[in-house]
C-alpha positions as CSV (number, residue, x, y, z in Angstrom):
1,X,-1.9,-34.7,-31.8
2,X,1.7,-35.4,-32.0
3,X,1.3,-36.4,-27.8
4,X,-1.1,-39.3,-29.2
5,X,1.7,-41.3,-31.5
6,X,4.4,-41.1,-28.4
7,X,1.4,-42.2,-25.7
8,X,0.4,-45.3,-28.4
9,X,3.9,-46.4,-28.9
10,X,5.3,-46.0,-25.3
11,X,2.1,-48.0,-24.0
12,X,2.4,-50.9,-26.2
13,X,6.6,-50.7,-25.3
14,X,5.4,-51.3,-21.5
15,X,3.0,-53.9,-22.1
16,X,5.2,-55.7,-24.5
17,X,8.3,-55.6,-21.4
18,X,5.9,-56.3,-19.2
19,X,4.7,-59.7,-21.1
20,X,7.8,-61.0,-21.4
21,X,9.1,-60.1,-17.8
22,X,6.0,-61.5,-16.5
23,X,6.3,-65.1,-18.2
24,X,6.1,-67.9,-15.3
25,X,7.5,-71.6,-15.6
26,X,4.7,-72.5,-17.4
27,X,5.2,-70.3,-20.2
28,X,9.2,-71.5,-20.8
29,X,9.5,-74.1,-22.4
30,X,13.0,-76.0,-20.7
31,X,15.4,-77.2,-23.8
32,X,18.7,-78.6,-24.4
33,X,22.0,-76.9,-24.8
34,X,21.7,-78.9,-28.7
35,X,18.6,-77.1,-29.3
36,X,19.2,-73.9,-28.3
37,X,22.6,-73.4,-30.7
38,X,20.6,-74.3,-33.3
39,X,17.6,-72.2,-32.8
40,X,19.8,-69.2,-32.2
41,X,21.5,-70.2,-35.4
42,X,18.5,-70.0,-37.6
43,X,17.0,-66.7,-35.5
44,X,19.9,-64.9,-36.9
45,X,19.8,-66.0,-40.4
46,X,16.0,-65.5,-40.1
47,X,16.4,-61.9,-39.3
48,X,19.0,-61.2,-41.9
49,X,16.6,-62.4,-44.4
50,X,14.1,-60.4,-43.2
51,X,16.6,-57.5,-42.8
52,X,17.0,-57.7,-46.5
53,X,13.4,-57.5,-47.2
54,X,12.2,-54.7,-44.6
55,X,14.8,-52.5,-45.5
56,X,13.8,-52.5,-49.2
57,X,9.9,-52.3,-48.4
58,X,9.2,-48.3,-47.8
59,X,11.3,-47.5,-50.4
60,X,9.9,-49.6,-53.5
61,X,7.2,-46.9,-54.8
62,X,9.6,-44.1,-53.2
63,X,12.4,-44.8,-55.8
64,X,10.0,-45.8,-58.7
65,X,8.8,-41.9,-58.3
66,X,11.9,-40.4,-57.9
67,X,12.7,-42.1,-61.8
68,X,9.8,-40.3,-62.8
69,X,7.1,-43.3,-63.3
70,X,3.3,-42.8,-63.0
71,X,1.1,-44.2,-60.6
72,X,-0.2,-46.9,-63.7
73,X,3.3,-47.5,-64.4
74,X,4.2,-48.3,-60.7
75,X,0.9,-50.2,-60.2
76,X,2.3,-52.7,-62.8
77,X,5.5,-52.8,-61.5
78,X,3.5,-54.1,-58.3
79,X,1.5,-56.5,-60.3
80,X,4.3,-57.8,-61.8
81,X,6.2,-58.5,-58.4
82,X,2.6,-60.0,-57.1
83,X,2.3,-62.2,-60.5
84,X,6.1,-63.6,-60.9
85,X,5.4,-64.6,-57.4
86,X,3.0,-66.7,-57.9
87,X,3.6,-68.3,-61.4
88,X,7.6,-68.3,-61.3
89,X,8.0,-68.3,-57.5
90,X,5.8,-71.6,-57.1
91,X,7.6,-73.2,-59.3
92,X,10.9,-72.4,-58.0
93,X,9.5,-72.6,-54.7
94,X,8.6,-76.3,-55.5
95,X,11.8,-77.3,-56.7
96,X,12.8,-77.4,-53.0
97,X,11.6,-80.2,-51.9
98,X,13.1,-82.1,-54.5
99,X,16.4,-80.0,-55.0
100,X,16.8,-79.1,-51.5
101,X,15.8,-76.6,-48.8
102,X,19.2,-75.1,-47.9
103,X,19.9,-74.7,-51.9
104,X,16.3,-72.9,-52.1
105,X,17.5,-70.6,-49.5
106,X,20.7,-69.9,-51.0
107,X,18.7,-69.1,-54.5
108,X,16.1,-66.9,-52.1
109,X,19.5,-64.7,-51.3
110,X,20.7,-64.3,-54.9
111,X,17.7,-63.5,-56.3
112,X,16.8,-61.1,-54.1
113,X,20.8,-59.5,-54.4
114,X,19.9,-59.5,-58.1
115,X,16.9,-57.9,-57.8
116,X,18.6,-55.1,-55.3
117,X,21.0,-54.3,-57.8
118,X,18.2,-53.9,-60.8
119,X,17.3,-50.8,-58.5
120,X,20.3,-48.5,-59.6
121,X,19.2,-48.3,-62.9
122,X,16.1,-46.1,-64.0
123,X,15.0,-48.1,-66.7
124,X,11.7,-49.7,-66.7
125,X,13.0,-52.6,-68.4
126,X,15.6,-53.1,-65.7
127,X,13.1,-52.4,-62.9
128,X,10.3,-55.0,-64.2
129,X,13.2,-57.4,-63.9
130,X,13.6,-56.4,-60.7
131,X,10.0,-56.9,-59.7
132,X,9.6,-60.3,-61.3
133,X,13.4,-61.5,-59.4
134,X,11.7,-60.0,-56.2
135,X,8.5,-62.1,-56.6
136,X,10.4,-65.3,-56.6
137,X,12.4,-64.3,-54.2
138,X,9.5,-63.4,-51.7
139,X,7.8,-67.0,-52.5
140,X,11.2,-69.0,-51.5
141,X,11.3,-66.3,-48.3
142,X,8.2,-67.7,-47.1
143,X,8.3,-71.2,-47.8
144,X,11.6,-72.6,-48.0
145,X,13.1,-71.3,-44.5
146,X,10.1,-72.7,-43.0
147,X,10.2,-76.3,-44.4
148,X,13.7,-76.5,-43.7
149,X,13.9,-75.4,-40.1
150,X,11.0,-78.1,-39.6
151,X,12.6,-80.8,-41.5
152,X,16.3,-80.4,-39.9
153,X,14.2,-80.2,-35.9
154,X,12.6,-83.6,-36.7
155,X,15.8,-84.9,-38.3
156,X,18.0,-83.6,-35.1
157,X,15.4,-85.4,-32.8
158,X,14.5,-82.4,-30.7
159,X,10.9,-82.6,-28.8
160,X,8.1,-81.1,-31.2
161,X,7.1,-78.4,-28.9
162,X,9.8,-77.0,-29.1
163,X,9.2,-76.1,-32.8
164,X,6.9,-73.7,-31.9
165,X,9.7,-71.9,-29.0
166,X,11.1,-71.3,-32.6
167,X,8.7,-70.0,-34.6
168,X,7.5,-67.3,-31.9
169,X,10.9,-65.6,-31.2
170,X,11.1,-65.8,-35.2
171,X,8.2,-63.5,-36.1
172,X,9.3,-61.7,-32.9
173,X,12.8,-60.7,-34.1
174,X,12.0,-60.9,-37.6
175,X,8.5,-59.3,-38.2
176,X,8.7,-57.1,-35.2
177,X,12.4,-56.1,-34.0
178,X,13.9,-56.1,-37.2
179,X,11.4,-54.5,-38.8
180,X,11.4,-51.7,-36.5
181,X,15.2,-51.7,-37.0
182,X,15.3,-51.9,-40.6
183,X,12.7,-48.8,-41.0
184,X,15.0,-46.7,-38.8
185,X,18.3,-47.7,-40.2
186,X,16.6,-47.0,-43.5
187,X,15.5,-43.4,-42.6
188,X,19.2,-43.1,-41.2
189,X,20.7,-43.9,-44.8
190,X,18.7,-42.0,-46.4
191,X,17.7,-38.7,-44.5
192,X,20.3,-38.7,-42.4
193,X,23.1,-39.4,-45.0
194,X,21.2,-38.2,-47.9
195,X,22.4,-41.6,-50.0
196,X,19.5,-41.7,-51.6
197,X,16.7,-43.9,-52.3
198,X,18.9,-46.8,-53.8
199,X,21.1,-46.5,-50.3
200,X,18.8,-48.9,-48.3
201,X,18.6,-51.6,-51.0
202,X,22.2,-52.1,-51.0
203,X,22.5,-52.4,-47.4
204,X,20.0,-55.3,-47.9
205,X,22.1,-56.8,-50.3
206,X,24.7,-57.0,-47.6
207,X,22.6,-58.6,-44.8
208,X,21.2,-60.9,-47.4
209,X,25.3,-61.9,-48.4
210,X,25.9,-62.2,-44.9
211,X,23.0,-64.3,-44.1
212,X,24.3,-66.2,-47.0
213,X,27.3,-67.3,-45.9
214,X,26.2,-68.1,-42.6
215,X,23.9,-70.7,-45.0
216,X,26.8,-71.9,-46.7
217,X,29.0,-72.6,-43.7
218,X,26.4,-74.4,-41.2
219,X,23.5,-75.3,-42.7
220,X,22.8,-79.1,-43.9
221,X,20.8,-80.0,-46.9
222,X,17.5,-81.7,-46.7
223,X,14.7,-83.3,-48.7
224,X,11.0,-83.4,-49.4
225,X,10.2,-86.3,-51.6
226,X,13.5,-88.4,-51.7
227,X,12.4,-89.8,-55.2
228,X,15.0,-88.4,-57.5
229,X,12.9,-89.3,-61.4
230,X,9.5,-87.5,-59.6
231,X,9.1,-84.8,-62.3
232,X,8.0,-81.3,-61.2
233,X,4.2,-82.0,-62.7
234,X,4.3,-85.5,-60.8
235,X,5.3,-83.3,-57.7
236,X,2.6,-80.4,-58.9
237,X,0.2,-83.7,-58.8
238,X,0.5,-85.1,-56.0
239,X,0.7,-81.7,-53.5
240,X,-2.8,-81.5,-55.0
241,X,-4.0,-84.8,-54.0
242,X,-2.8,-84.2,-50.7
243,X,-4.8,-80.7,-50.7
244,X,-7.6,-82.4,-52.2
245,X,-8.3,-85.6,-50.1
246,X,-7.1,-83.8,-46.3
247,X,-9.5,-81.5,-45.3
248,X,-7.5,-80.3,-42.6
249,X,-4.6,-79.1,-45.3
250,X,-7.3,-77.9,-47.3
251,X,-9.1,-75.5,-44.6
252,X,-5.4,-74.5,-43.6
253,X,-5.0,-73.4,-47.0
254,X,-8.1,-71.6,-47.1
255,X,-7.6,-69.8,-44.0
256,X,-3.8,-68.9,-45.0
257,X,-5.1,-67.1,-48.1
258,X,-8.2,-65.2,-46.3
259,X,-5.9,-63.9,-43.6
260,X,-2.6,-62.8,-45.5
261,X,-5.1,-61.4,-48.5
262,X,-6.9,-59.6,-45.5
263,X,-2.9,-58.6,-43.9
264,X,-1.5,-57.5,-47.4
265,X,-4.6,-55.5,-48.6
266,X,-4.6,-53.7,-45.5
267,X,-0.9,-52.5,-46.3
268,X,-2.6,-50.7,-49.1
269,X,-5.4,-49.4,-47.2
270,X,-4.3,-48.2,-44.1
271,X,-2.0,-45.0,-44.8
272,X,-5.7,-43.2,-47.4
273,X,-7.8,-44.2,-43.9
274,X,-5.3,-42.3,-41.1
275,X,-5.4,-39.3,-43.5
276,X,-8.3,-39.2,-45.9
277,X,-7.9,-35.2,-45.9
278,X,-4.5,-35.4,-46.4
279,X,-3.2,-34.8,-43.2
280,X,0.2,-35.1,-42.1
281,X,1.0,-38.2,-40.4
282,X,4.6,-39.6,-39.6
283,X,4.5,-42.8,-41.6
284,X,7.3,-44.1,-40.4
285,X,6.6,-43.9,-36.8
286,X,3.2,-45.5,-37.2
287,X,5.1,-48.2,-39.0
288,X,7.4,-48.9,-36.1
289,X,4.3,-48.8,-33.7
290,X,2.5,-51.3,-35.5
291,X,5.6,-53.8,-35.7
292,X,5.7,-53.3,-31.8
293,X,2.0,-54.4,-31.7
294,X,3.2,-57.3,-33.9
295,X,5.9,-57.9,-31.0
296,X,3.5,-58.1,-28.4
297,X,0.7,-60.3,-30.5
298,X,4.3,-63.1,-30.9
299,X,5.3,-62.4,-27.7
300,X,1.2,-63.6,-26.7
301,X,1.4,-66.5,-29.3
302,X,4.7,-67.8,-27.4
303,X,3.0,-68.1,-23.7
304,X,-0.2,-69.6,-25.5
305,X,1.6,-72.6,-27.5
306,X,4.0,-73.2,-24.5
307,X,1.3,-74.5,-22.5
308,X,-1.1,-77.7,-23.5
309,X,-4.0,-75.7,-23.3
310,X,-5.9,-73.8,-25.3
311,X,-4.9,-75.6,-28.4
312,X,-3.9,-73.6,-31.3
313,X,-6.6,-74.5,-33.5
314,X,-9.0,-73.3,-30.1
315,X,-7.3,-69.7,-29.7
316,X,-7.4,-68.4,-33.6
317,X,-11.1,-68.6,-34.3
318,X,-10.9,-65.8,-31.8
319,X,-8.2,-64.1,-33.3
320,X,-9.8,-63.7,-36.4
321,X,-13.0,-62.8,-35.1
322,X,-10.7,-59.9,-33.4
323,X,-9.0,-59.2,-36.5
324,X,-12.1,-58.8,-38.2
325,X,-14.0,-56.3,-35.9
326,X,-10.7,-54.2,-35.7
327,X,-11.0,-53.4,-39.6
328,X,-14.3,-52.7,-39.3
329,X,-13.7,-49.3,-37.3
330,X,-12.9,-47.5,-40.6
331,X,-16.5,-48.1,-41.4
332,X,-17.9,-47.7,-37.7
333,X,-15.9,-44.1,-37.7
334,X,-17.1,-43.1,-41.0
335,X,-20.7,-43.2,-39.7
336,X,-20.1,-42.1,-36.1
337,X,-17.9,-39.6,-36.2
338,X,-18.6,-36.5,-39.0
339,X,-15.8,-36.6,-41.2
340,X,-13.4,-33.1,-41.5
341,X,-13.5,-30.9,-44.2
342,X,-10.1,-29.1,-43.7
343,X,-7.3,-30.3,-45.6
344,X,-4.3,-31.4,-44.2
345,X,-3.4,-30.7,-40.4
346,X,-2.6,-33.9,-37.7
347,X,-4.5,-36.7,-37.7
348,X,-8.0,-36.3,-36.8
349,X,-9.7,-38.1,-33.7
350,X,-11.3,-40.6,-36.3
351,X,-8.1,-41.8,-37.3
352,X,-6.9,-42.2,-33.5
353,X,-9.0,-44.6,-33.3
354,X,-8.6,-46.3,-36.5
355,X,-5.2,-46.3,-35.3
356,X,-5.8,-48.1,-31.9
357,X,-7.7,-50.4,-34.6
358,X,-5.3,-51.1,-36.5
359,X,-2.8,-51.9,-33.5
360,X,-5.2,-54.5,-32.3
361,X,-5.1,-55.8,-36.2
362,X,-1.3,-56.3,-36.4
363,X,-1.5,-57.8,-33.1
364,X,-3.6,-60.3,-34.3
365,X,-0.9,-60.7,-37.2
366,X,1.7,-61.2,-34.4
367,X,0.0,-64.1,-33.4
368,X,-1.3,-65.4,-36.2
369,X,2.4,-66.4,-38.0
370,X,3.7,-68.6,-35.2
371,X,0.5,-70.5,-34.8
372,X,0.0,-70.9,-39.0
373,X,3.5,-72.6,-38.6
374,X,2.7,-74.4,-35.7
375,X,-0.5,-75.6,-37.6
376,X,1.3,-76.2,-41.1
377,X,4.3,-78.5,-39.4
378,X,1.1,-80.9,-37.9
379,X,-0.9,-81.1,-40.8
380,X,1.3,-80.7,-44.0
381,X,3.2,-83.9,-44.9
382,X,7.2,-83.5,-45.1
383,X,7.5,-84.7,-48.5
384,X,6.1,-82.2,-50.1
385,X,5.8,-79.0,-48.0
386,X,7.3,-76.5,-50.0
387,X,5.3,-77.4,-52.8
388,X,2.2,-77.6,-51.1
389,X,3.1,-73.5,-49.4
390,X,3.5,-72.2,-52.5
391,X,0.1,-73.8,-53.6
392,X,-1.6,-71.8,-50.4
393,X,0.3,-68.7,-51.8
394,X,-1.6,-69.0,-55.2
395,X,-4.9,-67.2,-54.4
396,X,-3.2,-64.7,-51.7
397,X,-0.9,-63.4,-55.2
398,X,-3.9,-63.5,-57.2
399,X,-6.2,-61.4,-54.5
400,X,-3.6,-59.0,-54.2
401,X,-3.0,-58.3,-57.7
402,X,-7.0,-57.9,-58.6
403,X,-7.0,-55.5,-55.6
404,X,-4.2,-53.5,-57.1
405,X,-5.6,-53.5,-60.0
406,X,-9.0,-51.9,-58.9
407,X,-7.7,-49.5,-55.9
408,X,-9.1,-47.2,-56.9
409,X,-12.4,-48.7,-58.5
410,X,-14.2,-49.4,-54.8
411,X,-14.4,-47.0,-51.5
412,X,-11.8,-47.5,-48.6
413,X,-14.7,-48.5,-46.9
414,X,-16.0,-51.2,-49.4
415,X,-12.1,-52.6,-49.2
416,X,-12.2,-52.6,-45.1
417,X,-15.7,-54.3,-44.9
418,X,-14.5,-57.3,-47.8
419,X,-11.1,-58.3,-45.6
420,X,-13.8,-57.8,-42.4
421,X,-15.9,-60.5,-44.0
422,X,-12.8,-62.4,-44.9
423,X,-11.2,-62.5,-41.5
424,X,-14.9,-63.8,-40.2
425,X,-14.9,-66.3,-42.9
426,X,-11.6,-67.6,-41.5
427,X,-12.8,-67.8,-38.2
428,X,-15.4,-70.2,-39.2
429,X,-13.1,-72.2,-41.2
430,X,-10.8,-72.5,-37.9
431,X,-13.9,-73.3,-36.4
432,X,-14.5,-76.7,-38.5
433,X,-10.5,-77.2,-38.5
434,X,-11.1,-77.3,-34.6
435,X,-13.5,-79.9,-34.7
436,X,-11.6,-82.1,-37.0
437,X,-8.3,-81.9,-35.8
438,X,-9.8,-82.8,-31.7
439,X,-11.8,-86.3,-33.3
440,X,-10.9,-88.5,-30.8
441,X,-8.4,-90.7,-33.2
442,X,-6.6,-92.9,-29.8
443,X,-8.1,-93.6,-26.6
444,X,-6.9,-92.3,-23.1
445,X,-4.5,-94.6,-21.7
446,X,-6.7,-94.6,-19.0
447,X,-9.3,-95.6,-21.2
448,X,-7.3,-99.1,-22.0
449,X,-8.1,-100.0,-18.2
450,X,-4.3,-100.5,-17.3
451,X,-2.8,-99.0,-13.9
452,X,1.5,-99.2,-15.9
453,X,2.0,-95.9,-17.7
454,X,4.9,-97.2,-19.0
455,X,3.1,-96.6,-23.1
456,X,1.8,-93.7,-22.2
457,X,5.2,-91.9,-21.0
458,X,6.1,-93.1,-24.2
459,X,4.1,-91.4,-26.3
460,X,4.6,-88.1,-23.7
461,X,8.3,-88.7,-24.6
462,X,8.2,-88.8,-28.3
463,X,5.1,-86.9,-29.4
464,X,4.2,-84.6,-26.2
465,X,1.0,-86.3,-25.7
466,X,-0.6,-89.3,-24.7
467,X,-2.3,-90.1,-27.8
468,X,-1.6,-91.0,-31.7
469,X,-0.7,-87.5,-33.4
470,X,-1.5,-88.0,-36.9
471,X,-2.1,-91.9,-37.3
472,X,-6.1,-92.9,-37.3
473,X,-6.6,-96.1,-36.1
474,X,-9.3,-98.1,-37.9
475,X,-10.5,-100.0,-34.5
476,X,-9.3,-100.6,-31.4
477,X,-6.0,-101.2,-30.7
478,X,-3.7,-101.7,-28.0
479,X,-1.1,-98.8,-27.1
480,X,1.7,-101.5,-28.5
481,X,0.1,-101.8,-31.5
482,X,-0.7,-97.8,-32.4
483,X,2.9,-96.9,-30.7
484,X,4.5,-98.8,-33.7
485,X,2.3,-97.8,-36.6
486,X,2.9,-94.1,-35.0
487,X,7.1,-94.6,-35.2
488,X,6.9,-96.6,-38.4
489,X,4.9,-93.4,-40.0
490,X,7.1,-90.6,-38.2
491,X,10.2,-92.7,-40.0
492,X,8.8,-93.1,-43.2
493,X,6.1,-91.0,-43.9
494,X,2.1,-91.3,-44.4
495,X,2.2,-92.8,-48.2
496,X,2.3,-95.9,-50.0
497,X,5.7,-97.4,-49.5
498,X,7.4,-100.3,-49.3
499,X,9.8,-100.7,-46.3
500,X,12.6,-103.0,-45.0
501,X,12.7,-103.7,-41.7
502,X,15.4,-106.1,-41.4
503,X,15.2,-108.9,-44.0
504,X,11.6,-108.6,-44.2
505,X,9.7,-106.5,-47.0
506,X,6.0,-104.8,-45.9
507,X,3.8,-102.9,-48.3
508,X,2.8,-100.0,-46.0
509,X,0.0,-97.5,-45.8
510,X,-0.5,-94.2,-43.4
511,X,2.0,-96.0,-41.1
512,X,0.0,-99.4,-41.1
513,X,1.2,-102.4,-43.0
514,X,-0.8,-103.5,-45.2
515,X,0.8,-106.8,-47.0
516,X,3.6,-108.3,-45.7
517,X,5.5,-108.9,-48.8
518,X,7.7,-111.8,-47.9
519,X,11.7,-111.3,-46.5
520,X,14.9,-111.1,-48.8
521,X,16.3,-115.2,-48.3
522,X,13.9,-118.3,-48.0
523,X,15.3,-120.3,-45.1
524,X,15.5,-124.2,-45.7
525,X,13.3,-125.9,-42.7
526,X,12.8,-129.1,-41.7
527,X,9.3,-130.6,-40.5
528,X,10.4,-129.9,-36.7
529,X,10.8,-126.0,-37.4
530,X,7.6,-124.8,-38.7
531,X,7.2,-121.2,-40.4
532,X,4.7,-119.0,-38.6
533,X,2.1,-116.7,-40.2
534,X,4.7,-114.1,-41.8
535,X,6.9,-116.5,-43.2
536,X,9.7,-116.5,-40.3
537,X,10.6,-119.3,-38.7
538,X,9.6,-120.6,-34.9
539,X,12.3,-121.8,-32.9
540,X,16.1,-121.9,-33.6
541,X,16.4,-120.0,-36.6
542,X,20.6,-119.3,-36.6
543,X,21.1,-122.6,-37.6
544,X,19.3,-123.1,-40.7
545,X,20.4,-123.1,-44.1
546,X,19.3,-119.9,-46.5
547,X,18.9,-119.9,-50.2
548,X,17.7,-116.5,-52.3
549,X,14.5,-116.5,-53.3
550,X,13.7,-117.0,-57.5
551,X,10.5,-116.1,-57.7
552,X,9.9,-112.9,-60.3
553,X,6.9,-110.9,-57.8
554,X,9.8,-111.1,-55.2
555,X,12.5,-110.2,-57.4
556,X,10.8,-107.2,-58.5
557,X,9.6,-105.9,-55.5
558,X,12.9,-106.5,-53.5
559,X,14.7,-104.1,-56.8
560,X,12.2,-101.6,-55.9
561,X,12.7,-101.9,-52.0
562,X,16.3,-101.5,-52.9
563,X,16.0,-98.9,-55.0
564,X,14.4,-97.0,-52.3
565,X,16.7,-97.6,-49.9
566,X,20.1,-96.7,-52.5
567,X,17.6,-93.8,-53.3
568,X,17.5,-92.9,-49.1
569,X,20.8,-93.7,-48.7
570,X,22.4,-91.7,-51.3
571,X,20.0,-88.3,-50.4
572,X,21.5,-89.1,-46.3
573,X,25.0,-89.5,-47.8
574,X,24.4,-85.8,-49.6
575,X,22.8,-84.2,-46.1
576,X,26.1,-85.4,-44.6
């Protein structure tokens, strides 16, 4: 059966070559010389990161036996890891919006050093350190990279489809290439070299101090919430509101935790289904095949989001109904096929094709991290992205850790058919995302019965499409009219703000404004220069006298307008 691993691996190599050989113009996205130096930039700090947490993955409960712990013992080490992440890790994760994305990074690489180093020693004091430094460190991996990347592309002004050009060759390098890398440059430490178990942990120290530096030395800081006296429960708060009254972050969230609790209980699951008798199966080579399938399920995601349509929101409910029927073969098999009753030996013809199965599964994962990117940078609000990731990580650490906890409580069947049902539950989740996110929320230019295409170039120019991207108008409205209330929001933000624009103050709300709030100097008039609606003058204005205004309402609210803009300008002065 060794024929069948070669013949599984070699096939997905072609069809992944021949995928990305086979991409037309319509699948490439064109971009600037800008762009492209500062994608390449983050692709290789990216995989570094990941570098440093592939390498150390197949060798966690490898070194934890070779002290001499217990399958109970290591189990809590696990939990532990699992817990820290989500108690510690959103908490520090948080901080990132207000501290800054870049410094979260930097932490993510020396926690993760220190918890590399914990793994020399044998005690299980040092080693529950470990786990707890290596739970926080896994939340600020997946949360803070990602809100920074987004952030810095819409402060650099590059086009928004071009984000997702991004986030497909990252899971392509960094949860397929590198990971196939890392498990081979792993086995060559330690088999190879005989280092040991610890030799693969200090090698991802190093990437992760490399991949530090290159932080240090071109990255730029930036913000979530520029408020610098929001408090971490205020922040805690109000990434809960936003949760709470957006349906569309709230489904998001819910289909984030059904997949990855589906993805990381299948980790645990899928080595007991390929060899239930004990059989001897290379696990290292069916690792590296499954990252290849991951390869070829990013390299898919890439050619889907280049192109206008399907949409991604369109193109996942299908993924997960996929996903779901490939983790159902376990069960299938176990009722189809009669199960062996000779220990040990190669794989037997059941597990072939659970393997095949489980290729199509990790596929599925390939594409399913670009497009939950994609997805998160539409619908989570900048201000407080980090916050509201680590919130969606909550019930994925808490899955996990009751799963761990009863392994061995429930058949490997019961296990398979529970993600199944999750994976279909997320599919109909996606479904009602679908429906909410295509509401018609702007009419067709064409609609507006105008022949110039002038606004609607504009649009195609700024936001990629001819229509408002997140702004809802409450009634008709010319393109004028949404065009402004769709830059005012992309400058600053969806909340309740108050804004200067020039010497005029606006009270403004999800982009629109909903008080005008009067301007910073009261100009003297005379009879023959009347003031129109919003207070400014009609006619010559440059040659009329100005006084400041006294009144306390506008006093107050032109300290907080200033506040906000000392506050804005100070965080900007930091970035640069």
């Amino acid at each position: 059966m060794e024929a069948f691993y070669y013949l599984v691996f070699g096939a997905l190599s072609a069809v992944v070559f021949g995928v990305e050989l086979s991409k037309s113009t319509k699948d490439r996205i064109n971009t600037s010389p800008a762009f492209n130096s500062f994608k390449n930039n983050y692709l290789v700090v990216y995989s570094l990161m990941m570098a440093g947490d592939w390498l150390q993955g197949p060798y966690v409960y490898f070194l934890y036996t070779t002290y001499g712990f217990g399958k109970g013992e290591i189990g809590q080490l696990f939990i532990a890891g699992f817990g820290s992440s989500m108690l510690f890790g959103t908490i520090v994760g948080s901080l990132a919006d207000k501290q800054g994305r870049r410094r979260a990074c930097v932490t993510y690489c020396i926690t993760y050093i220190l918890s590399c180093i914990t793994k020399h020693s044998p005690q299980y004091r040092v080693l529950m350190i470990g786990r707890v430094l290596g739970g926080i460190a896994t939340s600020l991996l997946f949360s803070s990279f990602e809100s920074w990347l987004v952030a810095e592309h819409n402060k650099r002004g590059f086009d928004q489809q071009w984000l997702s050009l991004t986030f497909s060759k990252a899971i392509f390098l960094g949860n397929g290439l590198v990971a196939i890398l890392s498990g081979l440059f792993g086995n060559f430490l330690v088999d190879t070299f005989q280092l040991g178990p610890v030799a693969p942990f200090d090698a991802a120290a190093c990437f992760l101090a490399i991949g530090m530096a290159i932080i240090l030395s071109s990255w730029t800081e930036n913000y979530g919430d520029p408020s610098e006296n929001k408090d971490l429960l205020a922040q805690f708060k109000g990434a809960a509101v936003a949760i709470a009254s957006d349906e569309k972050i709230a489904l998001l969230g819910a289909i984030q935790s059904l997949f990855e609790g589906s993805m990381y209980t299948f980790v645990f699951l899928w080595t007991p289904a390929l060899s239930p008798n004990d059989e001897e199966i290379p696990h290292g080579f069916i690792f590296a095949t499954f990252m290849l399938a991951s390869m070829l399920g990013s390299s898919i995601a890439s050619r889907l989001m280049a192109r206008s349509s399907p949409r991604v929101e369109s193109y996942m409910q299908i993924v997960f109904v996929v996903s779901s029927m490939s983790l159902l073969l376990p069960i299938v098999t176990s009722f189809l096929v009669a199960p062996s009753k000779v220990k040990g030996g190669g794989i037997s013809f059941s597990g072939c094709l659970q393997m095949l199965g489980f290729c199509t599964f990790e596929a599925c994962v390939g594409i399913f991290w670009p497009s939950i990117m994609k997805m998160r940078s539409q619908y989570i609000p900048e201000e407080a992205r980090s916050t509201i990731m680590n919130f969606f990580r909550i019930p994925l650490n808490i899955f996990v850790c009751i799963v761990l906890y009863n392994v061995n409580a429930f058949p490997i069947t019961v296990m398979f058919g529970m993600c199944s049902i999750f994976l279909l539950v997320a599919s109909i989740l996606q479904r009602r995302l679908l429906v909410i996110a295509e509401k018609p929320i702007c009419k067709k230019w064409n609609f507006l019965a105008s022949d110039n295409k002038l606004w609607s170039n504009l649009f195609k120019e700024r936001w990629g499409e001819d229509r408002a991207a997140f702004y809802e108008p409450d009634d008709s409205k010319s393109w004028k009219d949404v065009y402004e209330v769709q830059d005012r929001g992309d400058r600053v933000g969806l909340g309740l703000k108050i804004i200067r624009e020039g010497g005029d103050y606006y009270l403004v709300h999800q982009g629109e404004i909903h008080r005008y709030l009067g301007s910073r100097r009261q100009r003297k008039v005379t009879d023959s220069c009347p003031l129109n609606s919003k207070g400014k003058l009609v006619g010559d204005e440059s040659l009329k006298e100005e006084k400041p205004s006294q009144g306390i309402l506008d006093q107050m609210l032109f300290f907080i307008g200033d506040l906000e803009v000392a506050s804005t300008d100070a965080k900007r002065g930091r970035v640069l």
